[in-house]
Residue frames relative to the residue before (quaternion, step in Angstrom):
aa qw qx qy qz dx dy dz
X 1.0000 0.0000 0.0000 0.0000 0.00 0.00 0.00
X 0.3999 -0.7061 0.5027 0.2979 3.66 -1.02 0.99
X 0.6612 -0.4699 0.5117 0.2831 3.24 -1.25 0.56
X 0.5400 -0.5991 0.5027 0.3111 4.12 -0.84 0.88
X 0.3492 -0.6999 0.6036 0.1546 3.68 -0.61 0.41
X 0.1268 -0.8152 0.5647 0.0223 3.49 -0.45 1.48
X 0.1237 -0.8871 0.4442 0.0205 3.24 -1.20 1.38
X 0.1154 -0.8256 0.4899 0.2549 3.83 0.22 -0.33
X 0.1278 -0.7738 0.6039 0.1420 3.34 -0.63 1.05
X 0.0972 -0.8198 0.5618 0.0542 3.52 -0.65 0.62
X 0.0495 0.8275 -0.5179 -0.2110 3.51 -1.52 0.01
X 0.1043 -0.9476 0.3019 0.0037 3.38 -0.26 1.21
X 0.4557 0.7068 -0.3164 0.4389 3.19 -0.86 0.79
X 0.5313 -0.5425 0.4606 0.4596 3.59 -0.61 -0.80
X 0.4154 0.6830 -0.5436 0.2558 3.66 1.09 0.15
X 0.3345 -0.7849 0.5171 0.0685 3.36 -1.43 0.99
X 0.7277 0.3748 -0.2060 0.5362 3.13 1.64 0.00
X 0.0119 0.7454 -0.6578 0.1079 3.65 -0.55 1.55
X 0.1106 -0.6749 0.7053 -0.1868 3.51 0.14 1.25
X 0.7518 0.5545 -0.0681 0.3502 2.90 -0.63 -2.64
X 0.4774 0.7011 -0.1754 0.4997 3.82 1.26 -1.14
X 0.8085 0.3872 -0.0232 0.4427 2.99 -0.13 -2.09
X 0.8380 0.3710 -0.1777 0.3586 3.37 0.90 -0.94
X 0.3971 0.6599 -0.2714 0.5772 3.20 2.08 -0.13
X 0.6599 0.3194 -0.2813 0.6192 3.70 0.66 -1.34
X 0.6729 0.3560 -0.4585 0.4586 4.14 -0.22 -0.32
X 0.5746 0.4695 -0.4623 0.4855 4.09 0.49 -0.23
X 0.7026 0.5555 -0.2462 0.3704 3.82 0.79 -1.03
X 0.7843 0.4767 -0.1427 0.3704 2.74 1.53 -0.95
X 0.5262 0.6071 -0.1959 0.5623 2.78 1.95 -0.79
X 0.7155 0.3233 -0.3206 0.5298 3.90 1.12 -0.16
X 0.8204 -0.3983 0.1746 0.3712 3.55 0.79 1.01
X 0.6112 0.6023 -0.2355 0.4563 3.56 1.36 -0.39
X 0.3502 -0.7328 0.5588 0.1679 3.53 -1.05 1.02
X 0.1280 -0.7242 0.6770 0.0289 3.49 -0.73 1.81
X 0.2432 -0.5778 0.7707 0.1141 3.03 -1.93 0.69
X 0.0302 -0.7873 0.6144 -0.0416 4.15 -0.69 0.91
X 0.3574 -0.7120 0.5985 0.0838 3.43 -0.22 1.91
X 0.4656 -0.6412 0.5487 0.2665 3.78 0.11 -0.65
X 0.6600 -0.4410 0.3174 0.5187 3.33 -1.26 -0.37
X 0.9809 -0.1553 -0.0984 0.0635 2.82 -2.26 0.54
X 0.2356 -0.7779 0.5260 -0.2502 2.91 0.43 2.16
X 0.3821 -0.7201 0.5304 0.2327 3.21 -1.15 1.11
X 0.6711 -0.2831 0.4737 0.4950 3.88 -1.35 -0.42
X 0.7097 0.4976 -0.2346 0.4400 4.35 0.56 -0.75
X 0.6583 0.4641 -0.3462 0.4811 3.31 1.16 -0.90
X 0.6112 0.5086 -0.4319 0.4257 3.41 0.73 -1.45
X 0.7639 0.4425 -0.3584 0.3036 3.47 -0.16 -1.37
X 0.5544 0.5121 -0.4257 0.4991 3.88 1.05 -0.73
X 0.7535 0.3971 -0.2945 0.4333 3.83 0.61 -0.92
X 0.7164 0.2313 -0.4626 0.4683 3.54 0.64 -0.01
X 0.3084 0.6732 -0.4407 0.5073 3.81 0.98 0.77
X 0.8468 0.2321 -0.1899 0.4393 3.31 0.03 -1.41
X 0.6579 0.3606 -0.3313 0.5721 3.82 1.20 -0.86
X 0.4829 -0.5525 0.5998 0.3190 4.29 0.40 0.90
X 0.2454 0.7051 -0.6570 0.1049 4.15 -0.10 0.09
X 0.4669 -0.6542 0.5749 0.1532 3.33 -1.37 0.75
X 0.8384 0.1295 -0.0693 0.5249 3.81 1.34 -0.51
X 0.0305 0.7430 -0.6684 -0.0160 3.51 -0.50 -0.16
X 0.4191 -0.7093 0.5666 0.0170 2.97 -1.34 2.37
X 0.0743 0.8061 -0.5515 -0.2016 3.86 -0.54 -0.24
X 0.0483 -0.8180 0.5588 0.1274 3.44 -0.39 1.19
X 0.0592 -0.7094 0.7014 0.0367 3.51 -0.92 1.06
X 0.1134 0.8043 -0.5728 -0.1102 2.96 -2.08 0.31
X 0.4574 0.7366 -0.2229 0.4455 2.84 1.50 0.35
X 0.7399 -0.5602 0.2522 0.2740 3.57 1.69 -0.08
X 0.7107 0.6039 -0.0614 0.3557 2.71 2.21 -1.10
X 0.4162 0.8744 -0.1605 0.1907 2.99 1.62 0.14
X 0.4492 0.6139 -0.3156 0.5672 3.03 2.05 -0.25
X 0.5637 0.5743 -0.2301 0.5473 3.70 1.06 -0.83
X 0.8581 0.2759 -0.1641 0.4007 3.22 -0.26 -1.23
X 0.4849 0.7017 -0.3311 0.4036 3.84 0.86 -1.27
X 0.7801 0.3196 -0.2009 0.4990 3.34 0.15 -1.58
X 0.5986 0.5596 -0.4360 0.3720 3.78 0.65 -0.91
X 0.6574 0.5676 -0.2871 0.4041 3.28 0.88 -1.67
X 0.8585 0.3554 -0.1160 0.3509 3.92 0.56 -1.21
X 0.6084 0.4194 -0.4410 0.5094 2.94 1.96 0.51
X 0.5354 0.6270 -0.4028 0.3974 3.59 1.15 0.27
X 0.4441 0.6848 -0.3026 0.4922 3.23 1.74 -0.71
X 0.7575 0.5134 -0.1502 0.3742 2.86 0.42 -1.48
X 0.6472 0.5012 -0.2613 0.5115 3.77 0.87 -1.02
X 0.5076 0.3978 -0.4651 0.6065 4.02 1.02 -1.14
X 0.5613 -0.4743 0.6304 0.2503 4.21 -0.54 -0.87
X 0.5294 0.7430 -0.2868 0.2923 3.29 1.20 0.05
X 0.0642 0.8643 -0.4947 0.0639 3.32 1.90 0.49
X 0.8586 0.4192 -0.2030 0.2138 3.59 0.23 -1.08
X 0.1904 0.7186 -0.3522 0.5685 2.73 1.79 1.01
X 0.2576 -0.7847 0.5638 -0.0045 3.32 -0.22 1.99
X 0.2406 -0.7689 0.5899 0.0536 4.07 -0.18 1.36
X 0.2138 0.7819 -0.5856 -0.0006 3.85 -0.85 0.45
X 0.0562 0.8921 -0.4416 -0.0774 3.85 -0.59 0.64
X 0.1160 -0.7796 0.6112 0.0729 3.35 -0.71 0.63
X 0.3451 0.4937 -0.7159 0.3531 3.22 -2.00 0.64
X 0.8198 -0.3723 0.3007 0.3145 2.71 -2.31 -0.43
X 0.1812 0.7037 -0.6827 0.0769 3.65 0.08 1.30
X 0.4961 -0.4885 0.6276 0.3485 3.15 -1.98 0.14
X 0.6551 -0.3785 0.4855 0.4381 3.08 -1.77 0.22
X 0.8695 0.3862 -0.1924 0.2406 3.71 -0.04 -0.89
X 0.5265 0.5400 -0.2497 0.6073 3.36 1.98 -0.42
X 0.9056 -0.0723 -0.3252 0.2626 3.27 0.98 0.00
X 0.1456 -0.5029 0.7371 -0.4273 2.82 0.57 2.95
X 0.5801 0.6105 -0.4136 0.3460 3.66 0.25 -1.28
X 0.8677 0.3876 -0.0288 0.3097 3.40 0.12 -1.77
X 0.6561 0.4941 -0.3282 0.4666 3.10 1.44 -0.24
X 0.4524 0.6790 -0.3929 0.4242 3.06 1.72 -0.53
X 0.6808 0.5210 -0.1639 0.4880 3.91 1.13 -1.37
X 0.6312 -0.5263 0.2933 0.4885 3.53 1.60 0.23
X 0.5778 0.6088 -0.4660 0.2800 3.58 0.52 -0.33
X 0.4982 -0.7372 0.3759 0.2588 3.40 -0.79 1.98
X 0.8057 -0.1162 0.1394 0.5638 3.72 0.84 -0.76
X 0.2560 -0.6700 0.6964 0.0256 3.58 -1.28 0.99
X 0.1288 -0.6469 0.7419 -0.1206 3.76 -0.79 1.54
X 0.1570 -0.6902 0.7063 0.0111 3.29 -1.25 1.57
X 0.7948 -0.3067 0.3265 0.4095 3.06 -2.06 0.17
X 0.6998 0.2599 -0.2360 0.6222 4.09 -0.82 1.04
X 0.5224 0.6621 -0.4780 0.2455 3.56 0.20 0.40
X 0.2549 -0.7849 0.5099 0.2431 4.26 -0.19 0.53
X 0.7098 -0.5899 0.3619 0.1316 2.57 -1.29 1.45
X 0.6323 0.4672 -0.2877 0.5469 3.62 1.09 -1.11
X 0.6428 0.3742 -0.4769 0.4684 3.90 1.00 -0.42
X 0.5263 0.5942 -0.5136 0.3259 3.82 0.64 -0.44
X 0.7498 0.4726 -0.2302 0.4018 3.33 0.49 -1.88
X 0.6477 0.5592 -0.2974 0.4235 3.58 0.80 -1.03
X 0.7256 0.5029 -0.2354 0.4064 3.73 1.27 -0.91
X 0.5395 0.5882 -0.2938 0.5260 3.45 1.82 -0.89
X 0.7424 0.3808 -0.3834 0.3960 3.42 0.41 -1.26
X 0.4710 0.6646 -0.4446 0.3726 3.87 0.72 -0.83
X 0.7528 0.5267 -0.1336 0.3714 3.37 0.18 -2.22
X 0.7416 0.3067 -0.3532 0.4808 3.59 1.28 -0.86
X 0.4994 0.5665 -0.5619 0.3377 3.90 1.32 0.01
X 0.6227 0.6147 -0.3711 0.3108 3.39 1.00 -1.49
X 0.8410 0.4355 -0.1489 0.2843 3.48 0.42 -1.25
X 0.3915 0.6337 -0.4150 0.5224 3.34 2.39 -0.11
């Protein structure tokens, strides 16, 4: 039997709304995966310490608020400094089409916009954590 894929869903920033969040970490969870959900507005430091201290294999970032140029890079260059490359990054919210070309460039495995299906989320997470094992 495989080990449970650990994820952190996070939301950072000053957003006030973690619906989308809530309903992202209950789809993850509901396909067999252990979520950890920081809550609302968590800096770039916390997340990384929490997907540090809970060993997680992913870490969701849901943004809407715009901030994602800002935060993204912060978030994947702290990763980087802990050594934690293998740490499978995915964010969703309000991204443009071109910011997130941007972000994947900075390593981010996948960017899920507003209208995305749940079965493509789960189906993309579990892949990304076979690919990267």
């Amino acid at each position: 039997m495989d080990p449970k894929i650990r994820v952190l869903v996070a939301k950072p920033g000053l957003d006030g709304h973690d619906r989308g969040a809530k309903v992202i970490a209950r789809a993850l969870r509901d396909a067999g995966m252990e979520v950890i959900y920081t809550g609302l507005r968590q800096t770039p430091e916390m997340i990384v310490n929490a997907a540090l201290q809970e060993d997680v294999q992913v870490i969701g970032l849901s943004i809407l608020s715009g901030a994602h140029n800002a935060i993204v890079p912060r978030v994947m260059a702290m990763l980087r400094e802990k050594e934690m490359d293998d740490v499978v990054v995915v964010v969703g919210g309000t991204v443009p089409d071109d910011d997130a070309v941007r972000l994947k460039e900075l390593g981010v495995a996948a960017v899920f916009q507003p209208g995305a299906a749940l079965d493509d989320i789960v189906a993309f997470v579990k892949s990304a954590v076979r690919a990267a094992v």
